[in-house]
C-alpha positions as CSV (number, residue, x, y, z in Angstrom):
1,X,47.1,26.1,80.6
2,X,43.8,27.7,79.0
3,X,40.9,25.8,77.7
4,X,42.1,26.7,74.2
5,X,45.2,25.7,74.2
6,X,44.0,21.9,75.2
7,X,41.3,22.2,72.2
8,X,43.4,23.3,69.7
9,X,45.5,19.8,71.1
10,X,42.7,17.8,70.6
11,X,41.6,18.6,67.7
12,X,45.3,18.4,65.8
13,X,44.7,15.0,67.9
14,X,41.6,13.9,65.7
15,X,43.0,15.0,62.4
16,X,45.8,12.9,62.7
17,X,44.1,10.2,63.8
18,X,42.1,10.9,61.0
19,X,44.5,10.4,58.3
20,X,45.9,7.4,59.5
21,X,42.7,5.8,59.6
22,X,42.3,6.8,56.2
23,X,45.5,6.0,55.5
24,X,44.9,2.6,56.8
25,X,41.8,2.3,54.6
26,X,43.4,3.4,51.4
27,X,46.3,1.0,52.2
28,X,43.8,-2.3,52.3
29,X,42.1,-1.2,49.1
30,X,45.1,-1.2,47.0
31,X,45.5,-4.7,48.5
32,X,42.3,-5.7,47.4
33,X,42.9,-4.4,44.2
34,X,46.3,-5.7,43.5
35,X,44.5,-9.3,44.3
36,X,42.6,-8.6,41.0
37,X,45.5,-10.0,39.3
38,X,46.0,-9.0,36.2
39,X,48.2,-10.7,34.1
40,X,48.9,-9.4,30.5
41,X,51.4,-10.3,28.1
42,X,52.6,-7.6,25.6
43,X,53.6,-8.5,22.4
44,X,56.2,-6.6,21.0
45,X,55.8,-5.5,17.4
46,X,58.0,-3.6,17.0
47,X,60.5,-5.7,17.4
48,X,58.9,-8.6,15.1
49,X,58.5,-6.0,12.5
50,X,62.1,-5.1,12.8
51,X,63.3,-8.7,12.3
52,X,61.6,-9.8,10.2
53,X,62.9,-10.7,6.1
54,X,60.7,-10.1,3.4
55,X,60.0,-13.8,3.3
56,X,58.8,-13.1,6.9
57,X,56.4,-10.1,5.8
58,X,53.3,-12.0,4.7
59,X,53.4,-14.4,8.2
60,X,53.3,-11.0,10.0
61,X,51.0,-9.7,7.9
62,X,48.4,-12.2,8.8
63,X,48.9,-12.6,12.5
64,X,48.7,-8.5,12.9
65,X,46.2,-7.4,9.6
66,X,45.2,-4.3,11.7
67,X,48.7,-3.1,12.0
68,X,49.3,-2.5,8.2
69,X,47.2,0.0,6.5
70,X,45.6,-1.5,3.2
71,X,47.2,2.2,1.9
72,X,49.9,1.2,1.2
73,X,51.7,-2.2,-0.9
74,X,53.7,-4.9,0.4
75,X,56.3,-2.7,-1.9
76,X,56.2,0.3,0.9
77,X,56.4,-1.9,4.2
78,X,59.3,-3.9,2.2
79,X,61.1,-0.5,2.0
80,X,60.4,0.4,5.6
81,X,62.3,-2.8,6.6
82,X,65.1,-1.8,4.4
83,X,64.9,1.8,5.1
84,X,68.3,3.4,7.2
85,X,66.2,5.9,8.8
86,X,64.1,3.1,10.1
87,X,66.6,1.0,11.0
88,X,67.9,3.4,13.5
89,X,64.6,4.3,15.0
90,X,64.6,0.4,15.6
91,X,67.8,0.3,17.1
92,X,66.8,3.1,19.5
93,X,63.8,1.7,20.2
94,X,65.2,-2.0,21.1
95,X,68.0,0.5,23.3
96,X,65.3,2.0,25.8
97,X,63.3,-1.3,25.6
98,X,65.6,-4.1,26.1
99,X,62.3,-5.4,27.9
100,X,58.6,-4.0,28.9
101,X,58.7,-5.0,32.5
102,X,58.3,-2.3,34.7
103,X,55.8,-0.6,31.9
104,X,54.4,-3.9,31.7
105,X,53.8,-4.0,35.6
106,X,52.0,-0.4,35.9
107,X,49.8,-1.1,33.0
108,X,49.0,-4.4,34.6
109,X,48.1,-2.1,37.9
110,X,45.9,0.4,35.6
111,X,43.8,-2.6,34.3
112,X,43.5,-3.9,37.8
113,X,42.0,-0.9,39.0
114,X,39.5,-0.2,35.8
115,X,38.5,-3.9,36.6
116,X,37.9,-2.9,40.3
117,X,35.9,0.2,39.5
118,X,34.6,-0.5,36.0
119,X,34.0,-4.5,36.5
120,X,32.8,-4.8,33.1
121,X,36.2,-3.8,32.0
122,X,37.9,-6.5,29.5
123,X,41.6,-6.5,29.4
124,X,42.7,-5.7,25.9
125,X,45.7,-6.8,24.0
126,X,48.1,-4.5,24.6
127,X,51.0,-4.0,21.6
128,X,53.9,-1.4,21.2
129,X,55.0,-0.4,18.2
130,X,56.9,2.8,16.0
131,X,55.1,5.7,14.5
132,X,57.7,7.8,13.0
133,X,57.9,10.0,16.1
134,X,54.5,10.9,15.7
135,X,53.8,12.3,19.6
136,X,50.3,13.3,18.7
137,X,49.4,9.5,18.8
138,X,51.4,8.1,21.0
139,X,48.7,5.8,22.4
140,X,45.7,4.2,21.1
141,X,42.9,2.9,22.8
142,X,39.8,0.4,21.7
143,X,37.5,-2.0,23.4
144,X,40.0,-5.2,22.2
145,X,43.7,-3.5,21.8
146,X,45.6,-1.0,22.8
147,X,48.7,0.4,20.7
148,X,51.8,1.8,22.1
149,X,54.1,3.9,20.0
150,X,57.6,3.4,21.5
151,X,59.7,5.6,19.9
152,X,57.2,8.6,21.2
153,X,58.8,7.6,25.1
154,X,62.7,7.3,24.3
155,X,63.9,10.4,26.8
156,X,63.3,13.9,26.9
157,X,66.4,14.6,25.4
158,X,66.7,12.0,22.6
159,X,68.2,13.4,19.6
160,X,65.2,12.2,17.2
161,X,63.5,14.9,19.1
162,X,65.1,17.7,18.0
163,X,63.0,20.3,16.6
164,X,59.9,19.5,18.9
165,X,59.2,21.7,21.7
166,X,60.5,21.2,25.1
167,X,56.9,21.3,26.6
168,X,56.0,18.2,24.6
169,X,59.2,16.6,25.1
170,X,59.4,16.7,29.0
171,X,56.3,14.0,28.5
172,X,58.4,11.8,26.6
173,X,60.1,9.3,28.4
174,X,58.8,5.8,29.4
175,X,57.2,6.8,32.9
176,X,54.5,8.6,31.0
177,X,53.5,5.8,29.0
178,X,50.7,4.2,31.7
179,X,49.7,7.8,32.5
180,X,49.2,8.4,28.8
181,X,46.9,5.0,29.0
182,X,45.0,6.2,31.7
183,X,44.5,9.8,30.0
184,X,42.8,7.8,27.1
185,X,40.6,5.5,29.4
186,X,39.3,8.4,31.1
187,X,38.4,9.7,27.6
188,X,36.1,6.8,27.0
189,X,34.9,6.7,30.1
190,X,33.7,10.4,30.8
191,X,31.3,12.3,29.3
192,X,32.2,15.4,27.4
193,X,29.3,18.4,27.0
194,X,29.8,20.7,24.5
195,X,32.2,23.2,26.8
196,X,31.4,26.6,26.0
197,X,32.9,28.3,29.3
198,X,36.2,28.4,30.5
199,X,34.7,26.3,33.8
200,X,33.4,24.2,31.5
201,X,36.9,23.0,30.7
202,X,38.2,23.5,33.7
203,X,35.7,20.6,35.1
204,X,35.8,18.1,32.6
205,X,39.9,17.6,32.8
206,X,39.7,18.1,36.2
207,X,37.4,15.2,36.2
208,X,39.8,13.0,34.0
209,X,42.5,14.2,36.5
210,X,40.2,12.7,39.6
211,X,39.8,9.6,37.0
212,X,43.7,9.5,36.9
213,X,43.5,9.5,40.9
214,X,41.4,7.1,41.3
215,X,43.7,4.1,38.7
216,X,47.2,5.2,39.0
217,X,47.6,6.3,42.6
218,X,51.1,4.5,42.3
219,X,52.4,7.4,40.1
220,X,53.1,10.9,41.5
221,X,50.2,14.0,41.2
222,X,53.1,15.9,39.4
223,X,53.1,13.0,36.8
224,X,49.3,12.4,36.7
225,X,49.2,15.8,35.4
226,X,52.8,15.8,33.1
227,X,54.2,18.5,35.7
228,X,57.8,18.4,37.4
229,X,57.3,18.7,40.8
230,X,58.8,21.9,40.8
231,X,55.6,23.1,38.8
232,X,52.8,21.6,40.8
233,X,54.3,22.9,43.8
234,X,54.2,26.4,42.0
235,X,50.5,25.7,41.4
236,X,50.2,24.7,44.7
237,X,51.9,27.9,46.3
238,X,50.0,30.3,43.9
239,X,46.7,28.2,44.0
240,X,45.0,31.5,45.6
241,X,46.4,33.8,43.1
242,X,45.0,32.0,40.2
243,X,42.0,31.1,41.7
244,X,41.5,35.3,42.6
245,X,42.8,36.4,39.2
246,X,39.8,33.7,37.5
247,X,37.4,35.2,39.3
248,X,38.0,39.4,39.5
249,X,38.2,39.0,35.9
250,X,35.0,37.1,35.9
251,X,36.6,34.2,33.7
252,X,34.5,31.2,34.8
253,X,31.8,31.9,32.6
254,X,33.6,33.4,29.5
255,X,32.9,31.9,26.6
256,X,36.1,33.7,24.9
257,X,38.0,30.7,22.3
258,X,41.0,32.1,23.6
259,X,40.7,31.4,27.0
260,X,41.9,27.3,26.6
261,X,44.8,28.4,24.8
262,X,45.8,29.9,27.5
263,X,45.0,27.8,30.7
264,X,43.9,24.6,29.6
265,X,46.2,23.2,26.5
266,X,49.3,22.2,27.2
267,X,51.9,24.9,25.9
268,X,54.9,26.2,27.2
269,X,53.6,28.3,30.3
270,X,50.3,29.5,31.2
271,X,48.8,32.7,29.3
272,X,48.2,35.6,32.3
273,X,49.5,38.4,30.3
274,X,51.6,39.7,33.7
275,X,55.0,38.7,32.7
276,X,56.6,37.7,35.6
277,X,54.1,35.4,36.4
278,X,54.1,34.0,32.9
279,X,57.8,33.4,33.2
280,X,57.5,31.2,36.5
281,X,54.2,29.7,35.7
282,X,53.6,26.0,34.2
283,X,50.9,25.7,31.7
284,X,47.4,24.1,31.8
285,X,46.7,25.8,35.3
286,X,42.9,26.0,34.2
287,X,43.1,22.2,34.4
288,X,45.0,22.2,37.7
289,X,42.0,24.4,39.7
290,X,39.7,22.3,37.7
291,X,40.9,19.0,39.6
292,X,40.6,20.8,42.9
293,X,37.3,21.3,42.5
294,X,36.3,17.6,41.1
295,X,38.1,16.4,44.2
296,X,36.3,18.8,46.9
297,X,33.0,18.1,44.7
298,X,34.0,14.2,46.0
299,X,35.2,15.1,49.2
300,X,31.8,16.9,50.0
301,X,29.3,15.1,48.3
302,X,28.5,11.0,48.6
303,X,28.6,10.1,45.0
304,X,29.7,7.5,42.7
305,X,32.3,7.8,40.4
306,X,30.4,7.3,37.4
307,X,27.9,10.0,38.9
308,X,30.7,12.9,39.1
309,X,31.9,11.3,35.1
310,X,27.9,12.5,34.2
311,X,27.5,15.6,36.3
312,X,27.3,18.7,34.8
313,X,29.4,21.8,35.2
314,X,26.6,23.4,37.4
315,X,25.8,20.5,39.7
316,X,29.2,20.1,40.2
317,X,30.5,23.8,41.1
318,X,27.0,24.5,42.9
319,X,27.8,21.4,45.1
320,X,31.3,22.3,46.1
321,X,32.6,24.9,48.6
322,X,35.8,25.4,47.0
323,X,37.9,27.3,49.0
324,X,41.8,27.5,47.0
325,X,45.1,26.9,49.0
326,X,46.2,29.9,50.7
């Protein structure tokens, strides 16, 4: 047989080896980081505020003071309790969440892995609650607590969601609730330039995305970036296209207020003005080819984490032979 046919051998011979080394190595670090052991408990407020009497108010009152706005009188949470609207948004609520477990279990996993990489990290209190379907807000995130909004994750198809769009509804179900928590970490944690380029963008969520990598590998890359698998793996087959149609019309390093809107927000397909492409394609693809560069940038260049979170849009593109999917 020739020479090249025995080195092409090899060589698919070292690649595989290869990944299962790395493999192996990825597989003892999420040991090592499951022995972190975090152990939270979350306290359901939701369902305390939905049991409780008006004799019970004040009690509850004192315990959570940060979870009644001094806006309003004992008079307006009194009519909440009472309200039939509110009622039934309880009873929905306490339907999807007979119990927190498995939530309870990934968010345990997030913390453990902010604790690995960020070992200052504290462990907050973490507490769900209702927000009148407000899906802006469905998380909050401090230093000392963070605030989950339950009736923002009851299904995509929940009736109470009738009338919102279907692109913000697909990210409504209770598998999206630790990827929402990480989203807002990486907020804190990364450092935001004033963007004035569509690259610009494209980088810094590419960088959260890398962030989501890095502390919840145990969900999928579809749900890291709230796609159905069907869409990434039309990113993925199309990665080339996009990458081509960024760059012929000279894109990266528009500062047009338009461009976002059409590749980086989420909205209900991404903005190409080629309507058969539009039709097929998923939105925030700007975001998509940004986390393919943050994770070559890594791939390429010895770095720290916290290094690529600081790096500027320059360092970062200058320093990465990016070379899309074919």
């Amino acid at each position: 047989m020739p020479f090249k046919f025995y080195l092409n051998r090899l060589l698919y011979l070292f690649l595989v080896l290869m990944v299962v080394i790395s493999c192996k190595k990825e597989s003892q670090l999420e040991k090592d980081i499951a022995k972190i052991g975090t152990d939270i408990q979350v306290e359901r407020f939701d369902k305390l505020f939905a049991e409780s009497s008006e004799s019970d108010l004040k009690k509850l009152q004192i315990a959570y003071p940060f979870m009644f706005s001094k806006k309003y009188s004992d008079t307006f949470w009194i009519e909440k309790l009472n309200d039939t609207l509110q009622k039934q948004l309880f009873f929905e609520v306490e339907k999807a969440f007979p119990n927190f477990d498995e939530s309870e279990q990934e968010i345990e996993s997030l913390f453990n892995h902010l604790k690995y990489y960020f070992p200052a990290f504290k462990v907050p209190r973490v507490i769900t609650t209702t927000s009148d379907v407000d899906y802006r807000h469905k998380v909050i995130v401090t230093d000392t607590i963070d605030i989950i909004s339950l009736d923002t994750y009851l299904g995509s198809d929940h009736e109470f969601y009738q009338g919102i769009q279907q692109y913000i509804t697909a990210d409504m179900n209770k598998g999206q609730i630790v990827v929402d928590l990480a989203d807002a970490y990486a907020q804190r944690y990364i450092y935001r330039p004033q963007n004035n380029t569509l690259l610009d963008e494209m980088i810094y969520y590419g960088k959260q995305l890398y962030f989501k990598d890095m502390m919840i590998p145990f969900k999928t890359e579809a749900e890291r970036i709230a796609y159905t698998q069907e869409q990434l793996d039309w990113a993925i087959a199309n990665e080339s296209l996009i990458w081509r149609y960024f760059v012929e019309r000279e894109l990266l390093y528009s500062t047009d207020s338009k461009l976002p809107g059409r590749f980086i927000i989420p909205a209900p397909f991404s903005k190409f003005y080629l309507e058969q492409i539009d039709a097929e394609s998923p939105d925030k693809l700007g975001q998509f080819i940004g986390w393919q560069i943050v994770r070559a940038y890594m791939d390429q260049n010895h770095v720290s984490l916290i290094h690529m979170f600081d790096a500027s849009t320059e360092e970062i593109f200058t320093n990465t032979k990016f070379k899309p999917r074919k």
